[in-house]
N, C-alpha and C positions, 0 to 999 in steps of 0.2 A: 098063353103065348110065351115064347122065349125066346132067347137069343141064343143062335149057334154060331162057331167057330170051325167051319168043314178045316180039315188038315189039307186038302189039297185042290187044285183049280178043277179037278177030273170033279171032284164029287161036290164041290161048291154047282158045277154047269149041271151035273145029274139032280140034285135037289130041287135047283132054284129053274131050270127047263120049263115045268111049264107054267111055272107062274111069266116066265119072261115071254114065252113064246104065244101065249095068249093075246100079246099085243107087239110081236115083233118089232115093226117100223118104231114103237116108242123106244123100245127099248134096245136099239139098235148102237146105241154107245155104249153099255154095259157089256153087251153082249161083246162085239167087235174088242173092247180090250179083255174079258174072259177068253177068247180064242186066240189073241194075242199073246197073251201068258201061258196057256197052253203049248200053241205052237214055234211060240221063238221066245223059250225061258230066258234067254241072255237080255231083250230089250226093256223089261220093266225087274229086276232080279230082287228088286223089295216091295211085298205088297201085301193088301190086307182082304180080310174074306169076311164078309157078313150072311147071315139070316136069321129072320126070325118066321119062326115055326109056330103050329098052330093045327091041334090034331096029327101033328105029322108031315103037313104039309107048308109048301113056303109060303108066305103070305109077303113078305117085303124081302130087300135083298141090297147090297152094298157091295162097293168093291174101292178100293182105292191102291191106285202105283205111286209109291211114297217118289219124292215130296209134294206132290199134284193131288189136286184134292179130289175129296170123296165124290163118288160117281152113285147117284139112286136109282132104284128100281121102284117101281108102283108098288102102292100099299096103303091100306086103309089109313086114316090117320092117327089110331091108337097103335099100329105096329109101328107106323115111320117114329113116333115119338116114342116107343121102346127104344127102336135102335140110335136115336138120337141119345139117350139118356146113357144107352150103354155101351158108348165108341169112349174111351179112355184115353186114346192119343189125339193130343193137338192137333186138331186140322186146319189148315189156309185157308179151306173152303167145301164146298159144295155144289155139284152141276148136280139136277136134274129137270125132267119136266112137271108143270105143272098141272096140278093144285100140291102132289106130294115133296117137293121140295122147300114148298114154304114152310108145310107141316112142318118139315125136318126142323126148318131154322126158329120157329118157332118155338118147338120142343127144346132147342138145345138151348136155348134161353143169353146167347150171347148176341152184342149187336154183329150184325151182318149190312154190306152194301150190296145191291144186284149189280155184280161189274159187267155182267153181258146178257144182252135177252137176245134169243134168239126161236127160230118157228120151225121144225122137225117136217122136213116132206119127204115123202114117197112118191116114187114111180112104176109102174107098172108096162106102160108101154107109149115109147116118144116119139112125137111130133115133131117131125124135122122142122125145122128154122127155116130162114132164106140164107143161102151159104155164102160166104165172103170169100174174096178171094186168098188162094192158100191152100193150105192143108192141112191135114194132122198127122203126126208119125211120133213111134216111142219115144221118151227122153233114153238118154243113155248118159254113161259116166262122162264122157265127154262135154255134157251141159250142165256138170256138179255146179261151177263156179255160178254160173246164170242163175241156176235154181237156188241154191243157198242162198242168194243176192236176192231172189223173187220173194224165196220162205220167208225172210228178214224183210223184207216190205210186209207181207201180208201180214204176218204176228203182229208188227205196230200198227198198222194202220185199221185190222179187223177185230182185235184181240183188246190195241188198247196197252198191250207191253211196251212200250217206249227202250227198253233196253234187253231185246232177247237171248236167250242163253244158248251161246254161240254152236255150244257141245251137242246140245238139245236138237238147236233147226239141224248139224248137221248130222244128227243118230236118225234126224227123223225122212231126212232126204236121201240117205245113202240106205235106210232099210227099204225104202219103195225102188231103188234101182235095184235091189240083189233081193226081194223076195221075188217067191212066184204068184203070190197072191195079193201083190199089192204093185203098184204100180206111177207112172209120171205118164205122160203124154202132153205133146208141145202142138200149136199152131203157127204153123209159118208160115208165110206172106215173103213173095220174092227172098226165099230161102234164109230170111229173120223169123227166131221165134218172136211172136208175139202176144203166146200168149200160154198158161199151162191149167191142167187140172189134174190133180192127183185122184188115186181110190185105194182103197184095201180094209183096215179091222172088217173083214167078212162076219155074216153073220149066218145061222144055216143057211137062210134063204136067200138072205141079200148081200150088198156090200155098198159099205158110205162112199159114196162122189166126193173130194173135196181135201186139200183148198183146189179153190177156183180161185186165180191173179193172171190179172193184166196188167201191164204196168199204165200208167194213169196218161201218157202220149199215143198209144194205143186202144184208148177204150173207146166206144161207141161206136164200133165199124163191126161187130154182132161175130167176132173171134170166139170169147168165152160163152155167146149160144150154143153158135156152133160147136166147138170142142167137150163143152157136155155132153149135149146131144150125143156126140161122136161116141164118148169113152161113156155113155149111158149105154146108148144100144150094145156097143162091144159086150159088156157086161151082163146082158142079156142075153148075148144071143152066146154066149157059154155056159147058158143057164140058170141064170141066179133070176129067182121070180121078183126082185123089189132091186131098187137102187135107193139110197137114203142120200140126202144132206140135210146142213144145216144152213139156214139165212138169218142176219142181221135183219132183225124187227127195224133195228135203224134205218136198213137203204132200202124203201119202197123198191127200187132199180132192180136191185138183184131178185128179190122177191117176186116181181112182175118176171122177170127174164126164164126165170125155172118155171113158172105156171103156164108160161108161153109153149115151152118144152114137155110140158106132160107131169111134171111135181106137180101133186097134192099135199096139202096141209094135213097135217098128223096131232101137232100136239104144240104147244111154247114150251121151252124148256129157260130155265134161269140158273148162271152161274153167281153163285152169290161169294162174298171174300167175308170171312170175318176181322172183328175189327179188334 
């Protein structure tokens, strides 16, 4: 086995294909910012390319958008601990799913904390909810201020950031109004939003759901079922065979609330920070 260095994002996706596409739904964050850095070079413009190879083919695989940490792909645990051994720049961290992320952290022999656990589901085809009063319709630049205001709740309160980076929530909310592949949608009740879900990093087949926030005077009246639901089916019925998120292991709630809706469990995945 070895470690390679693809020159660019075109032939890091053509190499590492199908080892990732083997198990899509896991590997549906990897993938979604590889087509991210594809298709909108300007939003991550420094980052890094891993695989390790094996006869030729990819057996593990890595990507990270500097300064945010490394992102895993599956892989035995003699390759994860290659590429553990052979990442030479400092890293903050680690997201993958498990068992090959522990590998990684293991291998890399530094301490690490698991700052978020979180459980990878798939959708295939959704179960309407009971509907609340309201409705659903696009965000637009006109709800920037609301949604930066929502981003900035959810990063602290789901994430665990206590002081978000300001530039960050808003590159990240202003690319879902002006892509065409990515997107906001708001629920409003007596013409207040109350409540939003985002989607986009596509992946061939699918695209992530998510964040999901309501703000917390708002919740339990089944808004953010419903607007899943909503911008789930949307998203299917343009095609895309799978809908992904991610839940907090923490909040049984939301956990229950996507399984209600037609999510299935895929994998845990763990972010871990080194120390």
């Amino acid at each position: 086995m070895e470690v390679v260095r693809p020159r660019s994002v075109e032939e890091w996706l053509d190499r590492a294909r199908p080892l990732l596409l083997a198990d899509e739904a896991r590997h549906n964050l990897i993938l979604g910012l590889a087509g991210t850095l594809r298709d909108h070079p300007e939003y991550y413009p420094d980052f890094g390319l891993w695989l390790v190879e094996a006869d030729g083919a990819a057996v593990a695989a890595a990507l990270r958008t500097r300064p945010h940490n490394l992102v895993l792909g599956r892989g035995p645990d003699r390759a994860v601990a290659l590429l553990a051994r052979s990442i030479e720049e400092e890293l903050p961290g680690v997201v993958g799913a498990v068992p090959e992320v522990d590998a990684f952290v293991t291998a890399a022999g530094r301490d690490a904390v698991a700052r978020v656990r979180q459980r990878i589901f798939a959708l295939r085809a959704v179960i309407a909810p009971p509907r609340p009063p309201g409705r659903a319709r696009p965000a637009t630049v006109a709800d920037r201020e609301l949604l930066l205001r929502w981003w900035r709740e959810f990063v602290v309160e789901a994430i665990g950031d206590e002081d978000p980076d300001p530039d960050g929530v808003a590159r990240n909310v202003d690319h879902r109004l002006g892509a065409r592949d990515a997107g906001i949608a708001l629920w409003e009740d007596e013409g207040r939003p109350v409540s939003a879900v985002g989607w986009g990093a596509p992946t061939p087949s699918g695209i992530r759901i998510g964040p999901v926030y309501t703000p917390p005077e708002a919740r339990g009246r089944g808004y953010a079922s419903a607007l899943t639901a909503h911008v789930s089916q949307e998203q299917l019925d343009r095609g895309r065979a799978f809908c992904f998120l991610y839940t907090d292991l923490a909040n049984p709630t939301s956990n229950k609330i996507y399984a209600a809706i037609g999510y299935e469990p895929v994998a845990d995945s763990i972010e871990y920070a080194f120390t």
